[in-house]
C-alpha positions in Angstrom: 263.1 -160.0 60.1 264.5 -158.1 57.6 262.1 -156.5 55.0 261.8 -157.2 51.1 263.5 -153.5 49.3 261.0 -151.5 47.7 261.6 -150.3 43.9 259.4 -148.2 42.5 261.5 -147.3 39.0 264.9 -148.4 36.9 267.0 -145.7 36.6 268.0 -146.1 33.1 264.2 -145.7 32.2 263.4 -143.3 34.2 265.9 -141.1 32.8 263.9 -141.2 29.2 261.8 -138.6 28.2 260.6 -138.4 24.7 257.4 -136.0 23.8 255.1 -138.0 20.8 255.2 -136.7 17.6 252.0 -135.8 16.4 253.1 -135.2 12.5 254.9 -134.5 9.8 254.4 -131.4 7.8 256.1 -131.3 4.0 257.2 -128.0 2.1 256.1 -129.2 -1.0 253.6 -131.7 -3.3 253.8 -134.9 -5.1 253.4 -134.9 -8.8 253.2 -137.2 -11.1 255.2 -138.3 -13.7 256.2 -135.9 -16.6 256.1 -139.2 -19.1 255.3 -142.6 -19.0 257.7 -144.9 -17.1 258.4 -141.8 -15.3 258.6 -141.3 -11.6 256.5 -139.1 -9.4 258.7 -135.9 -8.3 258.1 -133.3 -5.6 257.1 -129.8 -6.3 257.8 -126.9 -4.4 255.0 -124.9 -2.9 255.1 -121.2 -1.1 253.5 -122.3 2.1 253.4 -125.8 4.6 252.0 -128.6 3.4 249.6 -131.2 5.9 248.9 -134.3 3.8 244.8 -135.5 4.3 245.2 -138.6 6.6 245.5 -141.9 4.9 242.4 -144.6 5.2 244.3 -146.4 7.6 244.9 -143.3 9.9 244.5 -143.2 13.5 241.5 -141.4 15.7 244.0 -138.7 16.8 246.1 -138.6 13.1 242.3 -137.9 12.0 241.7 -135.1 14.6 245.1 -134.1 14.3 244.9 -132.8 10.8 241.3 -131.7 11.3 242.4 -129.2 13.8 245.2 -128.1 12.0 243.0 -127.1 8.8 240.8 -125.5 11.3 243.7 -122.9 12.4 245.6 -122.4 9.6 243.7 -123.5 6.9 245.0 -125.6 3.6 247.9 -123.3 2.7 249.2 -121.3 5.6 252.7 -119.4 5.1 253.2 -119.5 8.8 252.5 -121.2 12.0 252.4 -120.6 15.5 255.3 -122.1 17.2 257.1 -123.2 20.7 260.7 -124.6 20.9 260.2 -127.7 23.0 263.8 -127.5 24.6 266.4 -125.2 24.5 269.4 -127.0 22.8 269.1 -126.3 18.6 270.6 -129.6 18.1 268.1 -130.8 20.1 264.8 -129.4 18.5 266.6 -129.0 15.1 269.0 -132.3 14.7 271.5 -132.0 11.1 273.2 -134.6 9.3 274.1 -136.3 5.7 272.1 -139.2 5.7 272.1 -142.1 2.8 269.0 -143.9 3.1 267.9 -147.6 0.9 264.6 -149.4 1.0 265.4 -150.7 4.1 266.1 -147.7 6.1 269.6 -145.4 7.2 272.6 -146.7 5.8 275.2 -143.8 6.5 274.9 -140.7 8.9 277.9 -137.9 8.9 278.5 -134.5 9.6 280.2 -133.7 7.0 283.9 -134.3 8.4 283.0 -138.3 9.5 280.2 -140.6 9.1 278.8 -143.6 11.1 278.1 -146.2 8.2 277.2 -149.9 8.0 279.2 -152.2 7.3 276.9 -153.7 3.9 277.7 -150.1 2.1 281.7 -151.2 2.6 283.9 -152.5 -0.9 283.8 -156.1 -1.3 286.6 -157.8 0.7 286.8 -155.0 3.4 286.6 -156.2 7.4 283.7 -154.1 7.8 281.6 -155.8 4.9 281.9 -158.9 6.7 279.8 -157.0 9.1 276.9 -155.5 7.4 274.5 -155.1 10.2 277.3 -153.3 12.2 277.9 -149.6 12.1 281.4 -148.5 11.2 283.1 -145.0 11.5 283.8 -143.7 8.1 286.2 -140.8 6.8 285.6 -138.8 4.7 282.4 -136.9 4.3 281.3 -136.4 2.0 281.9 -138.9 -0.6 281.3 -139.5 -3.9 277.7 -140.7 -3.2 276.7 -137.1 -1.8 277.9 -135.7 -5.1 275.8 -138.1 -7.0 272.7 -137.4 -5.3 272.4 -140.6 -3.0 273.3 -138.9 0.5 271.5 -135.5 1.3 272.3 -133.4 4.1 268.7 -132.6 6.4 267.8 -130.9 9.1 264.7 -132.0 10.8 262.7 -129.4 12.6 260.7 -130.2 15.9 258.1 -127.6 17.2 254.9 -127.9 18.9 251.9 -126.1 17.3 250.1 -124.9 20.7 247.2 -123.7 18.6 246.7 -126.8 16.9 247.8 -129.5 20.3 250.2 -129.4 23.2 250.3 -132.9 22.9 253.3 -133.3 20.9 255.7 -132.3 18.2 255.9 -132.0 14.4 258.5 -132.7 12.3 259.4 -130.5 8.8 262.4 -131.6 7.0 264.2 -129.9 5.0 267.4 -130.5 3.1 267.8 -126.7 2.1 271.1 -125.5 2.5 269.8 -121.9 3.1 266.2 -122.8 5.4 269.1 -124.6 7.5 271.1 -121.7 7.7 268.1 -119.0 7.9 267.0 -121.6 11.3 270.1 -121.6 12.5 271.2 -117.9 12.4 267.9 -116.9 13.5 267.9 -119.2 17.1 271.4 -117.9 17.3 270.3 -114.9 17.3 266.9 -115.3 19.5 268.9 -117.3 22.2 271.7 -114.4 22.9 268.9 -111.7 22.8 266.8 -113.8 24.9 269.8 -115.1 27.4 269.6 -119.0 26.4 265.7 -119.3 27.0 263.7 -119.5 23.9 261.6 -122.6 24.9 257.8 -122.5 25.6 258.2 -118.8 25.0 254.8 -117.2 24.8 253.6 -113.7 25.9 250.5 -111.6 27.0 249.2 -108.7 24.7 245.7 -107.0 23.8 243.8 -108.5 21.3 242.0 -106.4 18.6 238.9 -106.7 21.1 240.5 -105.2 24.0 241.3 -107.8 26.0 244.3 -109.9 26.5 245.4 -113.4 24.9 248.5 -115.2 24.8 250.2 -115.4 21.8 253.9 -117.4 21.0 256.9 -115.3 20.8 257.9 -116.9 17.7 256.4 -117.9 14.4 258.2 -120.1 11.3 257.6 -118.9 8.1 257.9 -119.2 4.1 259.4 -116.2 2.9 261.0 -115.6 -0.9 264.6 -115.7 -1.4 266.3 -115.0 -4.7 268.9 -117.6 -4.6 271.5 -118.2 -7.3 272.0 -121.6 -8.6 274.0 -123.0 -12.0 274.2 -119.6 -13.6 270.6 -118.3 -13.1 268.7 -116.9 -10.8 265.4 -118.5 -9.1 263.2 -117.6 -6.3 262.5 -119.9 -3.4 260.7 -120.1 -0.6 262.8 -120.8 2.5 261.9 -120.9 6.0 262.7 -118.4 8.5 262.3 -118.1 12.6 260.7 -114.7 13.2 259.9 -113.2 16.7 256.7 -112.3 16.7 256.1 -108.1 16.5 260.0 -107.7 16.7 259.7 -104.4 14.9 256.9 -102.9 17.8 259.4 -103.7 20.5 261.3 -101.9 22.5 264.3 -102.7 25.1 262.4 -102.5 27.8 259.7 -104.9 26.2 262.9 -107.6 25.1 264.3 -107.3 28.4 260.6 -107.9 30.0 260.1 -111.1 28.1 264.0 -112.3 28.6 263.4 -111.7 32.6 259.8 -113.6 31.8 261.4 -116.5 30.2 261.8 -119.4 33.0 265.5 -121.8 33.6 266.4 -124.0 30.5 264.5 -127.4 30.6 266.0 -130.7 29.8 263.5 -132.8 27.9 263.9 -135.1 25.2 262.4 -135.9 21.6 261.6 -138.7 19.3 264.6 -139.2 16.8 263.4 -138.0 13.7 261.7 -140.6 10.9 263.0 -141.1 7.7 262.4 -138.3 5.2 261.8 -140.1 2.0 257.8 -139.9 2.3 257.8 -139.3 -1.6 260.5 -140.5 -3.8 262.3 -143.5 -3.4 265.8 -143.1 -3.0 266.2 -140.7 0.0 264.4 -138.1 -2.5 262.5 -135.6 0.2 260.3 -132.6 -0.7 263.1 -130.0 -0.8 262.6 -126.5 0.1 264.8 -125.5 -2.5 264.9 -126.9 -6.0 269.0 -126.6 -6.0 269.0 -130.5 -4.0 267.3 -132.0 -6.6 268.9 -133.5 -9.5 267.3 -132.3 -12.9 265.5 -134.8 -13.6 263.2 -134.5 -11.0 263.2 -130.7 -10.6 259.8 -129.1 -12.7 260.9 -126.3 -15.0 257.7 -124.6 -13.9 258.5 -124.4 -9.9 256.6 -121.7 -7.8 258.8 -118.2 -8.1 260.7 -119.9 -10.9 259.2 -116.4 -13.0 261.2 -113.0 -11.4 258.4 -111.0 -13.2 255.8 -112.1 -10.9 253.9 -109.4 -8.6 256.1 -109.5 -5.6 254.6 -111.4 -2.8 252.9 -108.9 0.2 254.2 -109.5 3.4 252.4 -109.9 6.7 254.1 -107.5 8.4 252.3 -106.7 11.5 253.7 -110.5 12.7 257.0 -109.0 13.1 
């Protein structure tokens, strides 16, 4: 008698891997509107931004931000991180995306896009099928230069201090916090041969006795940045490695040798980053992607006389 196979998983499944994300954190504040009829615009701020959880917030959303403020407090300039895999465009995805009301409508990298069919000219094939996504050419287009589509980059890091449970998510359409991130892993991954993920090290604490600490912190740091014939400063993000300036070769060949084979794992595609302003209008890290209208004159670092900001330098 022959016996009944036994299947214990479907490969296609199986295959999945997806770590939860546990939040979202912003890089700047909601205001509201300058004038009546107005709209409400977001504000840049010099350090990350955790929203209070909404009334109809989860148990773990709850404990979630409640931990968070607990580490770093209401206005923290940096955080504690770990790379959750070791591909960039994995932790750190970049696109121009067009969103509407009812979600994504066009997705590009700047050479082609992936659009749907209902953003198409009357009497095209493809507008005949407007749930279906069609490859466009070129991109940009004249809806990136009037604001519509924004170019994003969606960071994904876990917060060990805060949970190991999960990812957040910081988006930011800056053109130079994408570049800063980019350069920086670069940088980080030929220094450290490829492995930069779950990175963390071993040192002596102020009390004598050891801890572990990440390798590498994100940060808001000033940057004079020129934009329309003046001169502004902004607070980008930067990857750091964490006491960079105490080490030596020996120590950076140490934690290289220390770091373990790459890991494959995956991670949730990243939400939609309109959380303030309708109309694909996210909290920008710099004020230069926001049309005038909904940039405020009196931005943090907008004034080049302020006392300059004191650096934490023993972090790197």
């Amino acid at each position: 008698m022959s016996k009944m196979a036994d299947f214990t998983s479907i490969p296609e499944l199986d295959m999945v891997r997806r770590m939860p994300r546990l939040g979202k954190i912003g890089l700047g504040v909601k205001m509201p509107p300058k004038r009546e009829g107005g709209r409400e615009y977001p504000k840049e701020v010099d350090y990350f931004v955790l929203d209070p959880p909404s009334d109809d917030a989860t148990r773990l959303q709850t404990m979630m931000f409640e931990k968070f403020r607990s580490v770093y407090g209401p206005k923290p300039k940096h955080l504690d991180i770990l790379f959750p895999a070791e591909d960039r465009t994995a932790f750190f995805p970049q696109a121009y995306k067009l969103y509407a009301q009812s979600g994504l409508k066009c997705k590009g990298n700047g050479e082609c896009a992936s659009r749907l069919g209902a953003l198409f000219e009357e009497g095209s094939p493809e507008r005949a099928q407007p749930d279906d996504w069609h490859v466009w050419t070129p991109c940009t287009c004249d809806r990136y230069e009037d604001g519509e589509c924004k170019r994003m980059g969606n960071l994904m890091v876990i917060l060990p201090l805060v949970s190991m449970g999960g990812v957040w998510q910081i988006d930011t359409s800056s053109f130079h916090s994408i570049v800063n991130i980019n350069n920086e892993v670069a940088m980080y991954e030929n220094m450290l041969r490829g492995h930069i993920s779950w990175l963390a090290r071993v040192v002596q604490g102020n009390d004598g006795k050891p801890h572990t600490e990440t390798a590498f912190i994100l940060t808001r740091e000033p940057q004079s940045i020129q934009y329309d014939g003046k001169t502004q400063v902004h607070w980008t993000m930067h990857v750091r490695l964490r006491r960079l300036s105490e080490m030596t070769f020996e120590d950076v060949m140490a934690l290289r040798d220390g770091a373990g084979p790459p890991k494959a794992i995956g991670l949730p595609s990243p939400s939609p980053e309109q959380e303030l302003i309708e109309g694909n209008q996210a909290v920008p890290t710099t004020t230069e992607d926001v049309h005038p209208e909904t940039v405020d004159d009196d931005s943090p670092g907008s004034d080049l006389d302020e006392e300059p900001v004191e650096q934490e330098a023993n972090f790197w």
